[in-house]
C-alpha positions as CSV (number, residue, x, y, z in Angstrom):
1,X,-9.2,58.3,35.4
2,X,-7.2,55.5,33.7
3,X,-7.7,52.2,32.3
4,X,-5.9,50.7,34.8
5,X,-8.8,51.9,37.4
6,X,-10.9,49.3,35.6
7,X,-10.5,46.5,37.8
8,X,-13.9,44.7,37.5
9,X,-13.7,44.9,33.8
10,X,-14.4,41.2,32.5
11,X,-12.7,41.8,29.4
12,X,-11.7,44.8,26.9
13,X,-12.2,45.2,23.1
14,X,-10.6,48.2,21.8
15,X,-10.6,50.1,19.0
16,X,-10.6,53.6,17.5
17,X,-13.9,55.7,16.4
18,X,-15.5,58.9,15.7
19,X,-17.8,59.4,18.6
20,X,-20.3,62.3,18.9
21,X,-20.9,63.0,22.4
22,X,-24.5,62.4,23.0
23,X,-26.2,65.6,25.2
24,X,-27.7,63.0,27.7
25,X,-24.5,61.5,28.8
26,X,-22.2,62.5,30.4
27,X,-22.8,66.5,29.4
28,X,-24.5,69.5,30.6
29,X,-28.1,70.1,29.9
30,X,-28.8,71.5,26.1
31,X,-29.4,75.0,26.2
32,X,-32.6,75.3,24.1
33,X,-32.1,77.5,20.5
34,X,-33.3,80.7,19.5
35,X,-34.3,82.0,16.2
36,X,-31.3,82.9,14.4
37,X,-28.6,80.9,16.1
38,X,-26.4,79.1,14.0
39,X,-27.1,75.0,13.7
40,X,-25.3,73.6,16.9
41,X,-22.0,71.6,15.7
42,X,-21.8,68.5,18.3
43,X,-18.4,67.5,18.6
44,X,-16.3,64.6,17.2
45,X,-13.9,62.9,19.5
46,X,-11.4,60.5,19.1
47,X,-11.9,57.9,22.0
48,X,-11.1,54.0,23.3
49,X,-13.8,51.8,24.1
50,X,-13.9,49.1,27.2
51,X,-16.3,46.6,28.0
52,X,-16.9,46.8,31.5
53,X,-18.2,44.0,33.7
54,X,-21.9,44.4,33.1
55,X,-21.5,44.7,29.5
56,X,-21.5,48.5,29.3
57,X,-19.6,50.4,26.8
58,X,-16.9,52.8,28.7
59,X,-15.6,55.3,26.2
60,X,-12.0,56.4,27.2
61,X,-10.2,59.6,25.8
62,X,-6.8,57.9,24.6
63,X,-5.0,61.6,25.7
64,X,-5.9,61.9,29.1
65,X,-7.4,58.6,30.3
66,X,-10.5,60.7,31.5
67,X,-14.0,58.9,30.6
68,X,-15.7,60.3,28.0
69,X,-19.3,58.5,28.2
70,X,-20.9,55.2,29.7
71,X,-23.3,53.3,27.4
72,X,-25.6,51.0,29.1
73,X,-25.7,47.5,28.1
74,X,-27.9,45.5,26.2
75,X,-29.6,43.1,28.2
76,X,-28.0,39.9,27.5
77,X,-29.6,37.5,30.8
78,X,-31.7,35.6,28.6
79,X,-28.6,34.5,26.2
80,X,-26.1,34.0,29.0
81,X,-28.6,32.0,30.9
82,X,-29.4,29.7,28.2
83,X,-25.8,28.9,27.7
84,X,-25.5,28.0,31.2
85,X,-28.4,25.5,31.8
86,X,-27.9,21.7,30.2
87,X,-29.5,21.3,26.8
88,X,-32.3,19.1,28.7
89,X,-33.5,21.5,30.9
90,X,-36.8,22.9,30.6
91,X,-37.1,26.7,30.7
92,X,-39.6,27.8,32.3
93,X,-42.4,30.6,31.2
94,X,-41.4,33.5,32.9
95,X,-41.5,37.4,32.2
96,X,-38.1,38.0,33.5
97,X,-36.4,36.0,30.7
98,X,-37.8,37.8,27.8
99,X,-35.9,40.3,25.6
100,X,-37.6,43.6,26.1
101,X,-36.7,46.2,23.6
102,X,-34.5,48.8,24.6
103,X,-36.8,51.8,24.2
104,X,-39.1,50.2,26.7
105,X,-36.8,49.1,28.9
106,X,-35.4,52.6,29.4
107,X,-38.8,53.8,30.3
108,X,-39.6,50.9,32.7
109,X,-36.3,50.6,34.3
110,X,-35.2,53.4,35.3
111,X,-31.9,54.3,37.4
112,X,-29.2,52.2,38.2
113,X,-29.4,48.2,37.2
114,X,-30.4,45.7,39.5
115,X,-28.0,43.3,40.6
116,X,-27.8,40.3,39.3
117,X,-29.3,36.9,40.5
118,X,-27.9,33.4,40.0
119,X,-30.5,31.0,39.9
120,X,-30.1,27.6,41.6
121,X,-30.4,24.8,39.1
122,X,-30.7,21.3,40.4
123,X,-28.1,18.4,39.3
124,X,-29.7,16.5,36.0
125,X,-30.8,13.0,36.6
126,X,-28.8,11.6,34.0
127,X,-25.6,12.3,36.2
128,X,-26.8,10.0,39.3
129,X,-25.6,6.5,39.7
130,X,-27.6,3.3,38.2
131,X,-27.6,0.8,40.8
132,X,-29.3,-2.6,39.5
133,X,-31.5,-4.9,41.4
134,X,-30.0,-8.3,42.3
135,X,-31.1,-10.8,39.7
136,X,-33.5,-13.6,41.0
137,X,-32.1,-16.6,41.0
138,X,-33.5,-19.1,38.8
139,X,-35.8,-21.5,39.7
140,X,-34.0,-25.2,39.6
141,X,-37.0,-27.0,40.9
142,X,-38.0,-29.9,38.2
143,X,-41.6,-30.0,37.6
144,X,-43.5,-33.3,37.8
145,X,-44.4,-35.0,34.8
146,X,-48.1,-35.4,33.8
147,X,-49.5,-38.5,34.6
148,X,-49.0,-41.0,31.3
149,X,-46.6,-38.8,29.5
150,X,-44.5,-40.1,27.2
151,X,-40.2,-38.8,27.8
152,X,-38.3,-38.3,24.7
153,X,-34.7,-38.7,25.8
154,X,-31.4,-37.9,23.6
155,X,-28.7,-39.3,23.8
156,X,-25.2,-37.3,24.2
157,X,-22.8,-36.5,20.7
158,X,-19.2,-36.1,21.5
159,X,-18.2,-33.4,19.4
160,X,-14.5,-34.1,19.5
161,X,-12.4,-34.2,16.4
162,X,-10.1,-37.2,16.3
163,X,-8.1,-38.8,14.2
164,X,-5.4,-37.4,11.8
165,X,-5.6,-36.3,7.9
166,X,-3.6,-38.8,5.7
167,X,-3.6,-38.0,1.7
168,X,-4.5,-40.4,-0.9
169,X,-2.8,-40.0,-4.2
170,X,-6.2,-38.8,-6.7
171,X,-7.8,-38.5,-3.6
172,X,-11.6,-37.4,-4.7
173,X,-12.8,-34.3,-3.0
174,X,-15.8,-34.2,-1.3
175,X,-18.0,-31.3,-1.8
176,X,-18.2,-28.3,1.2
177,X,-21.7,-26.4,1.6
178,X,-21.2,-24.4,4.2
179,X,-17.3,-23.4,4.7
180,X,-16.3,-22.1,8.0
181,X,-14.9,-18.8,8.1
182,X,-11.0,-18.9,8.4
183,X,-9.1,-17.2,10.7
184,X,-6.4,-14.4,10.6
185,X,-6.3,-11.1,9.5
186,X,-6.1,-9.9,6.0
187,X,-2.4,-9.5,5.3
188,X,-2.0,-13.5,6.6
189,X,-5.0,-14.7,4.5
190,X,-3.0,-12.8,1.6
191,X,0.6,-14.9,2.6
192,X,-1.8,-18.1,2.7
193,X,-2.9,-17.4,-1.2
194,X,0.5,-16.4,-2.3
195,X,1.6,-20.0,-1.2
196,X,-1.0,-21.8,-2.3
197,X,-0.5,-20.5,-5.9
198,X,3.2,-21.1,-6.1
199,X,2.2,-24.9,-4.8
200,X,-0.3,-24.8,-7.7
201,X,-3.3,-24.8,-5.8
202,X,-4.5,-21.5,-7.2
203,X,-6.8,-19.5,-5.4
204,X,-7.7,-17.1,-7.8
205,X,-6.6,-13.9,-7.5
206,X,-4.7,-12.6,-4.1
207,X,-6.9,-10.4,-2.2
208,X,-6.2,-11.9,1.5
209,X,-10.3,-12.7,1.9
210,X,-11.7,-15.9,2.8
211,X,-14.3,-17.7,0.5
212,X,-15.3,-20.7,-1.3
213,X,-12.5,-20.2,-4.1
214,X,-9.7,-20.0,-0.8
215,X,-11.3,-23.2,0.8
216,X,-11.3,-25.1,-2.3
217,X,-7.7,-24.1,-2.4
218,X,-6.8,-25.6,1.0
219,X,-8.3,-29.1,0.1
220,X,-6.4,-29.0,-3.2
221,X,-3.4,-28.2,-1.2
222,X,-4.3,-31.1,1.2
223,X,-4.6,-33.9,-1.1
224,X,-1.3,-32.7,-3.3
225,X,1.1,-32.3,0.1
226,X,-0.7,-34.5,2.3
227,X,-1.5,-32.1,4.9
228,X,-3.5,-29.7,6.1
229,X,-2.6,-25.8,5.6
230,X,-3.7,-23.7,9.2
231,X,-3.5,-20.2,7.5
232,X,-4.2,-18.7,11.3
233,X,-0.2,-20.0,12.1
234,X,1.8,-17.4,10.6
235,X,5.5,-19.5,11.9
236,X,4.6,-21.9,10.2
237,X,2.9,-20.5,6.5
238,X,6.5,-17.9,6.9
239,X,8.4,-21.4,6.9
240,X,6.2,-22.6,3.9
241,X,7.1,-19.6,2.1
242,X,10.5,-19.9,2.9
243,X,10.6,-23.3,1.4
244,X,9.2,-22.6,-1.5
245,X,10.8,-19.5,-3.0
246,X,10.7,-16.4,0.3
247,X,8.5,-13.5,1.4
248,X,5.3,-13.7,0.0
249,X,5.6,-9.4,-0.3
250,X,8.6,-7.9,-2.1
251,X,9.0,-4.2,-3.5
252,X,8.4,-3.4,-6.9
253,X,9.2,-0.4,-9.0
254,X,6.8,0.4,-12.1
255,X,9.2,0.7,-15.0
256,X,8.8,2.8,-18.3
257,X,6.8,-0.2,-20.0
258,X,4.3,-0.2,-17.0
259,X,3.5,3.2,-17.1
260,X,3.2,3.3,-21.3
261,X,0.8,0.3,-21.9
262,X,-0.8,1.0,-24.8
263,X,-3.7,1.2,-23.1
264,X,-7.4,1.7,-23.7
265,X,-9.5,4.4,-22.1
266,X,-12.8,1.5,-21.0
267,X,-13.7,-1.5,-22.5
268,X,-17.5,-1.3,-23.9
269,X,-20.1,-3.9,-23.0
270,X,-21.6,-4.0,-25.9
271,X,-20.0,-6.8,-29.0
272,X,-20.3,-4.2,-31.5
273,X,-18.7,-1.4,-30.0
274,X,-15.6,-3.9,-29.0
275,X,-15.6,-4.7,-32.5
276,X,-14.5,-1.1,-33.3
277,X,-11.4,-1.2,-31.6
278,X,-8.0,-2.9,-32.3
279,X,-7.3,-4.4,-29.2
280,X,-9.1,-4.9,-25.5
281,X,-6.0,-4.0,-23.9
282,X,-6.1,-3.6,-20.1
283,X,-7.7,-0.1,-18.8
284,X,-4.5,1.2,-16.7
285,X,-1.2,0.5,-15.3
286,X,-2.9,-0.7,-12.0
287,X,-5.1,-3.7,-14.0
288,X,-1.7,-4.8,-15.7
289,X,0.3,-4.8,-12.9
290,X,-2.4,-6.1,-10.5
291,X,-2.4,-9.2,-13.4
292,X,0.8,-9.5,-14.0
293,X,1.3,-10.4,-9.8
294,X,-1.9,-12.7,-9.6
295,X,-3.6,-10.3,-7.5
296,X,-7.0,-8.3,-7.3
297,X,-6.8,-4.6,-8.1
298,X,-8.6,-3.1,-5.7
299,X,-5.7,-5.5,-2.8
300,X,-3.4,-3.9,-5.1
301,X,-4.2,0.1,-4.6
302,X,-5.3,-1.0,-0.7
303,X,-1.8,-2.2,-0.4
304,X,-0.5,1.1,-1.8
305,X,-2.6,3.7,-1.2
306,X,-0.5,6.9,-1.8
307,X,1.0,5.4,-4.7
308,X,0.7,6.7,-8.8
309,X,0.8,4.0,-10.6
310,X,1.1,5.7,-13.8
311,X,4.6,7.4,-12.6
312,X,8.0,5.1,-13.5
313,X,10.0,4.5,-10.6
314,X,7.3,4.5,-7.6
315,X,8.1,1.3,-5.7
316,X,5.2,-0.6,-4.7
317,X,4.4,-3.7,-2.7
318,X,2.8,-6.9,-4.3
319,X,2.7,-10.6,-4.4
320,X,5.5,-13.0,-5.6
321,X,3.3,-15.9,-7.2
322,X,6.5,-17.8,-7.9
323,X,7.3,-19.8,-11.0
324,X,4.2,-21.8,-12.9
325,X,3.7,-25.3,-12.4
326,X,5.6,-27.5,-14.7
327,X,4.6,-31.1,-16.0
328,X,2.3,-32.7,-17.9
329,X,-1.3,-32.9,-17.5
330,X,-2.6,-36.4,-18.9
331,X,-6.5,-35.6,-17.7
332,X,-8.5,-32.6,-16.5
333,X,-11.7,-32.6,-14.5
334,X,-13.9,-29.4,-14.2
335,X,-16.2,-30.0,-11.3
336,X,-19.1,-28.2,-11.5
337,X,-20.3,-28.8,-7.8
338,X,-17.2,-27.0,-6.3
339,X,-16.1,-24.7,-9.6
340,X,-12.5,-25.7,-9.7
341,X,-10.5,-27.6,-12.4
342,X,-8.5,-30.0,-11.3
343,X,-5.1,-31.3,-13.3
344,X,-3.7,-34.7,-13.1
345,X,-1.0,-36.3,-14.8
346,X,-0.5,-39.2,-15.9
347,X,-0.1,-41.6,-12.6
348,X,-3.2,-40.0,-11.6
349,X,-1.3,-37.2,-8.8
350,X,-3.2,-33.6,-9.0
351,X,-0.5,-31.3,-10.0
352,X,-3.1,-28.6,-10.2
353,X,-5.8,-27.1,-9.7
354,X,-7.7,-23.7,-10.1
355,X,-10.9,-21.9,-9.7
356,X,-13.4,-22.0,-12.2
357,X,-16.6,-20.5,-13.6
358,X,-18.6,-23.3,-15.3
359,X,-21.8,-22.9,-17.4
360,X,-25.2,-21.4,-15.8
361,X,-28.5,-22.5,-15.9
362,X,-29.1,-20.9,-19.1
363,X,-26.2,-21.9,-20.9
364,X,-24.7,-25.3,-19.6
365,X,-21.6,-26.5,-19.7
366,X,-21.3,-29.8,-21.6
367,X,-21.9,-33.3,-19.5
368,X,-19.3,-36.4,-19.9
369,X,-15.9,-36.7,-21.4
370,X,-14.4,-34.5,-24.0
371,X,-11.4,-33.5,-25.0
372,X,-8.7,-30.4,-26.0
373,X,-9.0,-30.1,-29.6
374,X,-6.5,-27.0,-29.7
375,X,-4.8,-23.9,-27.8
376,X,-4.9,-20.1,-28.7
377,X,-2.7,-17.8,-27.2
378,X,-3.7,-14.0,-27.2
379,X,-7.0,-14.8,-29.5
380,X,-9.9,-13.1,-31.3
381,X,-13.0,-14.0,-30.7
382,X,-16.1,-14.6,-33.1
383,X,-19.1,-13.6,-32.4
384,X,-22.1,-15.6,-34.4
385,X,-25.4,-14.9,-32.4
386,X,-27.0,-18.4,-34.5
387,X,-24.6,-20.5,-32.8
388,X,-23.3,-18.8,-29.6
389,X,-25.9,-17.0,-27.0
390,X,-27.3,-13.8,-28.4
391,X,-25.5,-10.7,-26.7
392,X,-27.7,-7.6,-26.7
393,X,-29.2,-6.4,-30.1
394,X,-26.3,-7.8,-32.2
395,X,-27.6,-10.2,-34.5
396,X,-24.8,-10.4,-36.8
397,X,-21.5,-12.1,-37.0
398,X,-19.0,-9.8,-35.1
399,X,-15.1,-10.2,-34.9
400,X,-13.8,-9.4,-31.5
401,X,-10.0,-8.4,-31.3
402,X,-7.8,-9.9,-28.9
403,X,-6.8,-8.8,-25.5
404,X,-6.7,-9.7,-21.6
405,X,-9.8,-7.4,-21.6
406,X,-11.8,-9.8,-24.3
407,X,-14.7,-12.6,-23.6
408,X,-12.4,-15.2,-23.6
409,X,-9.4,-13.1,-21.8
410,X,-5.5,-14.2,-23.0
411,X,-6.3,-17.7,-23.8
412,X,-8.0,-20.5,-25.4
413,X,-8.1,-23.9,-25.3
414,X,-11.0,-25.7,-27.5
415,X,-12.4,-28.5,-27.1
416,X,-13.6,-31.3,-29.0
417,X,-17.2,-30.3,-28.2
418,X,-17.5,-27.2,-30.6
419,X,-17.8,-23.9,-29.4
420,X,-16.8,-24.9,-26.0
421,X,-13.4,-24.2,-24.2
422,X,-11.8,-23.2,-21.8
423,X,-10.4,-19.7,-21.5
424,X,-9.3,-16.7,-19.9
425,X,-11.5,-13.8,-18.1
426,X,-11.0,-9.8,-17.9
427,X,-13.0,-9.7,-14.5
428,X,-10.6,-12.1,-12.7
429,X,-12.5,-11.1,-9.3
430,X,-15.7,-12.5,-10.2
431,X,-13.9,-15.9,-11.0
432,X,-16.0,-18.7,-9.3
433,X,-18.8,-16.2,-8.3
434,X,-20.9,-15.2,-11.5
435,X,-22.1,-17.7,-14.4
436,X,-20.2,-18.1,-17.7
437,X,-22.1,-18.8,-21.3
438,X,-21.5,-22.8,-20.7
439,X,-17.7,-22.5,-21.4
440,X,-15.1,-23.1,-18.3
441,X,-13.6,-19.6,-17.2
442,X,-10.4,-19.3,-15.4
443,X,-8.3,-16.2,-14.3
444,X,-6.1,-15.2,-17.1
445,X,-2.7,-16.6,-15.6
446,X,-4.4,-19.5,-14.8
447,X,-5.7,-20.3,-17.8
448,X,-1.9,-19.4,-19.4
449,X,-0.3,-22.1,-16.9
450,X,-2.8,-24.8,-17.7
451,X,-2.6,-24.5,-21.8
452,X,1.0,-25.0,-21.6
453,X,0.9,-28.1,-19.1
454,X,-1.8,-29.7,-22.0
455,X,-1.9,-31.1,-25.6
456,X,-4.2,-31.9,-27.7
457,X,-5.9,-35.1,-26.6
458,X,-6.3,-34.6,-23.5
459,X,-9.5,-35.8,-21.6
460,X,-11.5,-33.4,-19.9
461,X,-14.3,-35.1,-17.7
462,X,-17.1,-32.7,-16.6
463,X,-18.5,-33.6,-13.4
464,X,-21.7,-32.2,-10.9
């Protein structure tokens, strides 16, 4: 008998093995043993083995086809049965489920096997259609008013916006609470910033998310052109752009200097330990470059997200700012209310303007007029815990080196007030969104385009 006369077989596994052919299958009865016989050598054959439809084992001599030995199978009901019921239903207790150990099953089941049963399992609720119940309909009947009540009536508010938006030269900004959220996706909100900083109405850096800093932007942009910026029309921002030096996106490939620096490995927190070093130099070639486009760093890496920054030659995509604002600035205004400085010149037209960190509670910022005393470019910074604010346990006079990654960032203009200016940052990000030590904190290329639109003399007017 072949394998091929194993029709109902569900499905085979085969392999080779030693078997020793058991006495109670398949062979003659054991003769019993007499004293003095030899040990009885069982013999070792080389066979196939099938699984046949009932899960028996069907041992196969590979020679002649012939079938050596049947092993019974297992029972397996309970296992095949749970993997055919949902995973909701509920099995119930019953003795003919239970796995029974094969000793006593031999013993209590003796003879051929039964024939299997298929149980009847009914559908699961959770497949039946949902119909819903008409709603009742509401009830429009007006109840009666109680005798000698008093009516309140309102009258109607058109909410329609009319008019149009004309620009006053030195137009005064009126502060916003509660901005409403602008529209358009990421990438269009990005185009919207690039514009707005190569029109000088910085929004701090380019990350293509909405906020008080981008809002403050838009009016600036407002009262300097005249009219109003909708950053959810991308025709017309692409025609902006255009006009005012192309794509807002161009590729960039990080050259030799990029990828050299110097560099610094972190930047401490603590004054002392930044004394120790020679220069607060940015952390990587993703913070320079990032910088050096007017952009956030984390934008940067989400614009490029495969890309090593630290290899020459990988072409990236970032920001074109444009050129800086040129001029001259005649009178500056930091507005505490809003956080933005404002630049005008000397007919009194904003040719600037920029977002701004300005004093805390702790540490004010000055009140009134002041003005620029003098400009540092790449500067140290001293540290003298008797007249600044006392940072940590440093209680001695510490000498900071310079760096876009120091307290004051690349810049410093002084004012006549002492110890107040107004200066760069190394967490351009958190520009307009933490407190500063009562100086005025701008992004570091900010703060680079303003101190060379300004001399000394200049008035700068803090207002709330």
């Amino acid at each position: 008998m072949t394998c091929n006369r194993f029709s109902g077989v569900r499905f085979l596994i085969r392999f080779r093995l030693a078997l020793c052919l058991l006495p109670l299958v398949a062979m003659p009865a054991a003769v019993p043993a007499f004293a003095g016989d030899q040990p009885v050598r069982l013999a070792q054959v080389e066979a196939d083995v099938y699984i046949g439809r009932n899960g028996e084992r069907i041992y196969v001599d590979p020679y002649s086809g012939d079938i050596v030995a049947i092993e019974p199978a297992p029972s397996r009901r309970y296992q095949e049965r749970r993997r055919e019921l949902p995973r909701d239903y509920y099995e119930p207790r019953s003795r003919q489920y239970r796995q029974v150990p094969a000793e006593r099953r031999a013993r209590a089941y003796p003879g051929a096997r039964q024939p299997e049963r298929r149980a009847v399992i009914a559908p699961a609720i959770r497949d039946e259609t949902v119909r819903r119940q008409p709603l009742v309909p509401p009830d429009t009947r007006q109840r009666e008013p109680e005798p000698d009540a008093k009516l309140a009536k309102r009258e109607g508010v058109d909410r329609r916006a009319t008019g149009t938006i004309r620009a006053k030269e030195d137009a005064p900004l009126t502060p916003k609470t509660d901005q409403p959220p602008l529209a358009g996706s990421r990438m269009l909100l990005a185009k919207a910033q690039v514009l707005l900083d190569r029109a000088g109405a910085s929004p701090g850096v380019i990350d293509g998310l909405d906020g008080s800093n981008m809002a403050n932007a838009l009016e600036a942009w407002r009262v300097m052109t005249g009219q109003a910026l909708d950053v959810a029309d991308e025709a017309s921002i692409d025609a902006q752009l255009a006009a005012r030096g192309g794509a807002a996106f161009a590729d960039y490939r990080i050259t030799n200097a990029d990828a050299a620096g110097p560099y610094v490995a972190s930047v401490p927190s603590d004054y002392s330990a930044k004394a120790t070093l020679d220069r607060l130099s940015y952390t990587s070639p993703a913070e320079a470059i990032a910088e050096k486009f007017h952009m956030d760093e984390g934008f940067l890496r989400w614009l490029n997200p495969e890309a090593n920054f630290s290899r020459p030659g990988t072409v990236i995509k970032v920001a074109v700012p444009g050129m800086r604002v040129l001029g001259e600035v005649a009178r500056i205004v930091a507005d505490k209310g809003r956080e933005q400085v404002r630049a005008f010149d000397s007919a009194g037209r904003m040719v600037a303007a920029y977002p701004a960190t300005i004093g805390s509670a702790d540490t004010p910022s000055p009140s009134g007029t002041v003005t620029v005393d003098r400009i540092a470019f790449d500067p140290e910074y001293t540290y003298n815990p008797k007249i600044n604010f006392k940072q940590g346990a440093n209680d001695k006079v510490l000498r900071i080196p310079p760096g876009p990654n120091g307290p004051v960032g690349s810049i410093w203009i002084a004012l006549s007030k002492p110890t107040y200016g107004i200066h760069g940052t190394p967490e351009p990000s958190r520009i307009g969104k933490t407190n500063s030590h009562g100086c005025v904190r701008l992004t570091n290329w900010d703060a680079t385009e303003l101190a060379k639109l300004v001399k000394p003399g200049v008035t700068v007017e803090f207002t709330d």
